[in-house]
N, C-alpha and C positions, 0 to 999 in steps of 0.2 A: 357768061362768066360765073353769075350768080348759081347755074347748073353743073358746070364743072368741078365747082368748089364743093357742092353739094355729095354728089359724085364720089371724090377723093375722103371725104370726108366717113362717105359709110366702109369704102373701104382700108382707112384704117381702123374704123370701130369693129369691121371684121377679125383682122389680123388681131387686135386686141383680146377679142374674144376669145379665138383662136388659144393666143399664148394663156388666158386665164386659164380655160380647159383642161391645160397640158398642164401646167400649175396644179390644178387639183387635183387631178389623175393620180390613183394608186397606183402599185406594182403590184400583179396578184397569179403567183403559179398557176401553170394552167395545163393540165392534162387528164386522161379520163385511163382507169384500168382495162377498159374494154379496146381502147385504142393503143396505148402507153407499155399496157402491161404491171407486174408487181410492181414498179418503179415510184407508181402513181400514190400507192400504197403507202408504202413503205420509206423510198426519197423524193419527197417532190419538189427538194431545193438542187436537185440533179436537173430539172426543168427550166426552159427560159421562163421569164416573165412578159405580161402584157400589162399596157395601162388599162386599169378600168376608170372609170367616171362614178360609179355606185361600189360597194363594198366585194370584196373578198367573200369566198364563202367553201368549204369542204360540204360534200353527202355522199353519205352512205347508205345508197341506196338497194335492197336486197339485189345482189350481183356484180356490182359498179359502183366502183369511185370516182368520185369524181371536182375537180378545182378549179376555179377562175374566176371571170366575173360575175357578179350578183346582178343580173338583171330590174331593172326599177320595181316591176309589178312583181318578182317572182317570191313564194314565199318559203323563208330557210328555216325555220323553227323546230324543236324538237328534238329527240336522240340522233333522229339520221343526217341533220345538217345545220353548221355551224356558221355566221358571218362574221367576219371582222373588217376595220375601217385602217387597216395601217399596212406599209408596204412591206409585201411579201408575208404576210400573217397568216394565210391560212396553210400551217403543217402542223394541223390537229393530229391526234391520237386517232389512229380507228382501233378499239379496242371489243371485245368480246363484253354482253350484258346479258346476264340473268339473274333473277332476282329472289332468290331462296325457290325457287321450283324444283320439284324430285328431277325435272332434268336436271339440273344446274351440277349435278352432282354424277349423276348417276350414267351420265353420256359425256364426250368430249368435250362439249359444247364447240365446233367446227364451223356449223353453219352458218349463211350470210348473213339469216334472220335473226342470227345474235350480235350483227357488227352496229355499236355505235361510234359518234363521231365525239370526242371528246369538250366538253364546254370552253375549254381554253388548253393554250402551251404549255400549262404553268400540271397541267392533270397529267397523271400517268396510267396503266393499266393494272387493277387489283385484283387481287383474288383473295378470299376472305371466308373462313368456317365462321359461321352463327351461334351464336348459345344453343340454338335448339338442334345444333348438329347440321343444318342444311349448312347450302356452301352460298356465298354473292359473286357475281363477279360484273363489273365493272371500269367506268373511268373514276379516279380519285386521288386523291391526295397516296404520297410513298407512305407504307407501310412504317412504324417506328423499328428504329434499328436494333434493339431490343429483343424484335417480333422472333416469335419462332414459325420456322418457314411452313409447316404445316399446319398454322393456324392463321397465317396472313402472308401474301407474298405479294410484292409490285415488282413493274418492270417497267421501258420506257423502248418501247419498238412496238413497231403497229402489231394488231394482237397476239403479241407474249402471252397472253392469259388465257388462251385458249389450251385444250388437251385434259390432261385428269388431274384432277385435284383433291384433296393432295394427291401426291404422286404414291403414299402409302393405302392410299383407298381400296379395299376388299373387293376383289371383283370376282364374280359365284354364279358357277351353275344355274339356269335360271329355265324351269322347266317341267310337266308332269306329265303323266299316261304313258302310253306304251312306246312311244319314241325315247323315252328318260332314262331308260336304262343303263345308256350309253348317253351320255350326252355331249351333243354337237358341238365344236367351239366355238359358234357362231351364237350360240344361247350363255356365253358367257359375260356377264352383267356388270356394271360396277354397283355396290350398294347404296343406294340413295342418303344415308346416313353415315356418318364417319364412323362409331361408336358400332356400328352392325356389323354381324358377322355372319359365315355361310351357315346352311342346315343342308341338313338328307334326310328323306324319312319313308318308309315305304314297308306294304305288304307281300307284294310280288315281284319278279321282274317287268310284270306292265300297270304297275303301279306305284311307280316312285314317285317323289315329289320333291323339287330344291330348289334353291333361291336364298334372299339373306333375307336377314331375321327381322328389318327391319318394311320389306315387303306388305304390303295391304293383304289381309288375309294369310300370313303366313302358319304354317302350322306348325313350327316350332319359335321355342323365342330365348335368348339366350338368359342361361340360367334353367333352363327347364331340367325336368327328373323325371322326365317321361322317356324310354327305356329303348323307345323307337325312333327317339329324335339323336341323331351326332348332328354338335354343334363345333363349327372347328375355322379358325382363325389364321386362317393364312389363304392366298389366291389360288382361285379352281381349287382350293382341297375338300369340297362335298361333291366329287368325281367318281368315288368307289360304286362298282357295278352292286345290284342285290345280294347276287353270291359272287364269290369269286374262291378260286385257288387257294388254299390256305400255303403253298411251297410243297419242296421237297426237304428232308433232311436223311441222314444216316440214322438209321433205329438197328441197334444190335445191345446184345450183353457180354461184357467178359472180352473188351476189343481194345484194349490199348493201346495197339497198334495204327499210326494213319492208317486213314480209312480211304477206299476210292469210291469216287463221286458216282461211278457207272451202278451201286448199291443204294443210291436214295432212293426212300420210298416217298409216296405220294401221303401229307398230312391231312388229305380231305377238304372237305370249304369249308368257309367263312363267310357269313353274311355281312351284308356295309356295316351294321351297328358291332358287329365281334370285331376286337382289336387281335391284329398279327400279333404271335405270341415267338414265334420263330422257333431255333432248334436249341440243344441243351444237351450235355456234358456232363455227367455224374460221374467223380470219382472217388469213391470212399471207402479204396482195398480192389474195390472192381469196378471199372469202366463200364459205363452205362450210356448210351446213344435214344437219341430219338427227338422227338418232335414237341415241342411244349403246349401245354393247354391250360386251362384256365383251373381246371378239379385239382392240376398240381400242385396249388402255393406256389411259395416263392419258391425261384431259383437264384440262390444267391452265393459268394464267398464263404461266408457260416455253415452253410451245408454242401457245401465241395462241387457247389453246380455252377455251369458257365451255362449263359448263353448267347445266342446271335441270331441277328435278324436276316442274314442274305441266306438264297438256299445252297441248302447242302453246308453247310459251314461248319460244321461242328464236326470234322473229316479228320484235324489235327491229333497227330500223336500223346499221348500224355505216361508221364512219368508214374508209376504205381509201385507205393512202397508196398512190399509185402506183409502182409499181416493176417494172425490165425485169432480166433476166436479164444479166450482163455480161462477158464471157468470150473466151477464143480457145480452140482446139482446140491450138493450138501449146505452148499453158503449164499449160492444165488440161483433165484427164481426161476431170472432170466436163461438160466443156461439147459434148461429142459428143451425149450421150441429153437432154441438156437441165434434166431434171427436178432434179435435185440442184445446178443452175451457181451461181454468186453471183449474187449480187441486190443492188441498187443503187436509191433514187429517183429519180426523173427528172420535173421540174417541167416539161415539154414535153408528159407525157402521150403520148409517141410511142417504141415500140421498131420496133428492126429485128433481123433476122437475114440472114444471109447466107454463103456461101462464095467466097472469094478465094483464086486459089494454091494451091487444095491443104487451106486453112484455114479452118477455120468459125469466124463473126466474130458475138456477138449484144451488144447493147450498146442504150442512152439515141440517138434519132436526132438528136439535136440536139446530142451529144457527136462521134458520125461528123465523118470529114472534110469539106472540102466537096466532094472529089474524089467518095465514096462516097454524101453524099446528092443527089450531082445522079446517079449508075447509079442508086442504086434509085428515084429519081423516072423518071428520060427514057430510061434503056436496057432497051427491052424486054429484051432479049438476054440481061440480067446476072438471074439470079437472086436478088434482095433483096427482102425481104417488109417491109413495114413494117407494124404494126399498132398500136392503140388501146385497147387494155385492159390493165388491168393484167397483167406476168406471159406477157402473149402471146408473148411470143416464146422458151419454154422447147417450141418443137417440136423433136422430134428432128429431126439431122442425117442423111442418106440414107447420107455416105458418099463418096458417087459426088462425082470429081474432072469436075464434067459443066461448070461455069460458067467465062463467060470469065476469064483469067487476066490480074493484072494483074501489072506490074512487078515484081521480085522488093524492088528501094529501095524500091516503095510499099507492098507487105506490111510489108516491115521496120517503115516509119514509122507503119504504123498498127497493130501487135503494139506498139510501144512506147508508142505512145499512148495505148492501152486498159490497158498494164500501169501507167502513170505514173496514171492515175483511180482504178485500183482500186487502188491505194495510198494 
């Protein structure tokens, strides 16, 4: 009897024990990425649950994640694995970590070797520029709402924070010797510094050099006035070959008329540091075509120039008022060589030039006397040119006192007459 009772007795101290167990048992997700899939990742309250007896735990361990029971001896410390002691606790963050290193900035950061496992639920994934211009990225407390997104960003999904950051970050050529001259897109970099910008610099075509300025050993540095260095701010823009094509444009004189594109010539090259200067438009009495360069000054409004940067561009028609040179040799300087004399419209479409007395006369033919346009119509003898294009009559004067002379009253009245217009 006394055995029996004995007996009945352990096994309800079993079943008791039993139910305490089951009483203290967590609930703890349980799935691994390598088996699960992103799921593991990313939802792992998409998972049943198992009781454990020992604690909860997340790791992230380079390759695999992994959730469930915490084993008694095993140990979960550290970035890669987190424990907790409450049911269904562990759907920590796996977020991206690096910690101001020229990677952290200058690469995606992608790799597994960057995943940690967040300290608590309560943490989100950061990303974060330094004072000193490098980037952080980790698990931590939401960015203030305040932030501006290029200087701190959070997010709350397994690693958001991964990829480039900011997402305005410089990314440049990156590369020297005889392969650089062209360079690969595969050599193209992000800058390790936010604040850094691209370079070019080079002596030949197998001796370029590029990268951003903020590079170890770089050989330009922004701000520099060293004449071989282009420094330039925008992505891939330190791409230009050593020489390259300067374009084609229209080069002609006296051409108002559109122009056809089958007539551009070729403006020569350009090395990486020479800025495109493109094509250009002169209209001031006569149409003038060609190619712009650096020895020219400006080409502006002010001085009747257009220009443009695609080739061939400067093809379009332009409107050309007519106008003749109008002057005497008696009153102005200028009107000897011609090229510099005043200029005047002339709705007749007709200039002359000529020398009278001593005096070279250019001027609108239909403003002449009538004494002067009946010599340069009917006397051979007299020296007066009339011509038909705009501008014609800015040839230089010889000089030479060679043409008939006329009255010295009739010089008089026609120096006054030309001065009474041009007033």
């Amino acid at each position: 009897m006394g055995s029996h009772t004995l007996f009945t007795a352990l096994i309800v101290a079993a079943l008791g024990l039993s139910q305490l167990d089951s009483c203290l048992a967590i609930q703890c997700y349980n799935c691994t990425s390598t088996d699960n899939g992103e799921n593991c990742l990313k939802n792992p309250a998409s998972f049943s649950t198992v009781d454990c007896t020992n604690d909860c735990f997340t790791s992230a361990e380079p390759g695999n994640i992994t959730r469930g029971c915490l084993s008694g001896d095993a140990n979960c410390s550290g970035f890669n694995c987190n424990s907790c002691n409450s049911d269904k606790c562990n759907t920590n963050l796996v977020c991206q970590q690096c910690l101001g290193q020229a990677e952290c900035g200058s690469s995606n950061v992608t790799d597994t070797k960057y995943n940690v496992v967040c300290g608590s639920t309560d943490q989100v994934c950061v990303n974060q520029v330094n004072e000193n211009q490098t980037v952080t990225r980790q698990c931590g407390s939401a960015c203030a709402t305040d932030a501006k997104p290029d200087t701190c960003s959070s997010c709350n999904t397994a690693l958001c924070n991964e990829g480039m950051y900011p997402t305005t970050r410089l990314q440049c050529y990156s590369c020297t010797g005889e392969t650089c001259n062209t360079p690969a897109i595969t050599s193209l970099t992000a800058c390790e510094l936010v604040s850094a910008q691209c370079y070019m610099t080079g002596t030949s075509a197998t001796a370029m050099q590029r990268g951003c300025t903020s590079d170890a050993g770089a050989k330009c540095q922004v701000g520099s006035t060293d004449t071989s260095c282009v420094i330039c701010n925008t992505t891939s823009c330190n791409n230009l070959a050593y020489e390259r094509d300067a374009g084609t444009c229209i080069e002609c004189t006296n051409c108002a008329a559109e122009q056809n594109t089958t007539i551009a010539k070729s403006c020569g090259k350009l090395t990486y540091n020479q800025e495109d200067l493109g094509c250009y438009t002169l209209n001031n009495g006569t149409v003038t075509r060609g190619c712009l360069t650096a020895e020219q000054g400006a080409c502006t409004t002010e001085n009747s120039c257009k220009k443009c940067s695609e080739a061939n561009c400067n093809v379009a028609a332009e409107a050309v008022e007519f106008q003749c040179a109008m002057c005497s040799t008696l009153t102005d300087a200028k009107c000897q060589a011609g090229v510099d004399a005043p200029l005047t419209a002339c709705t007749s479409n007709n200039c002359f030039y000529g020398y009278w007395n001593g005096a070279g006369i250019r001027g609108c033919f239909d403003q002449a006397s009538e004494l002067m346009q009946y010599q340069c119509v009917n006397e051979k003898s007299h020296e007066c040119v009339q011509c038909t294009t705009s501008l014609c009559n800015k040839v230089p004067f010889s000089g030479a006192d060679t043409l008939k002379k006329l009255s010295v009253g009739l010089l008089v009245g026609l120096v006054l007459a030309l001065r009474y217009t041009l007033n």
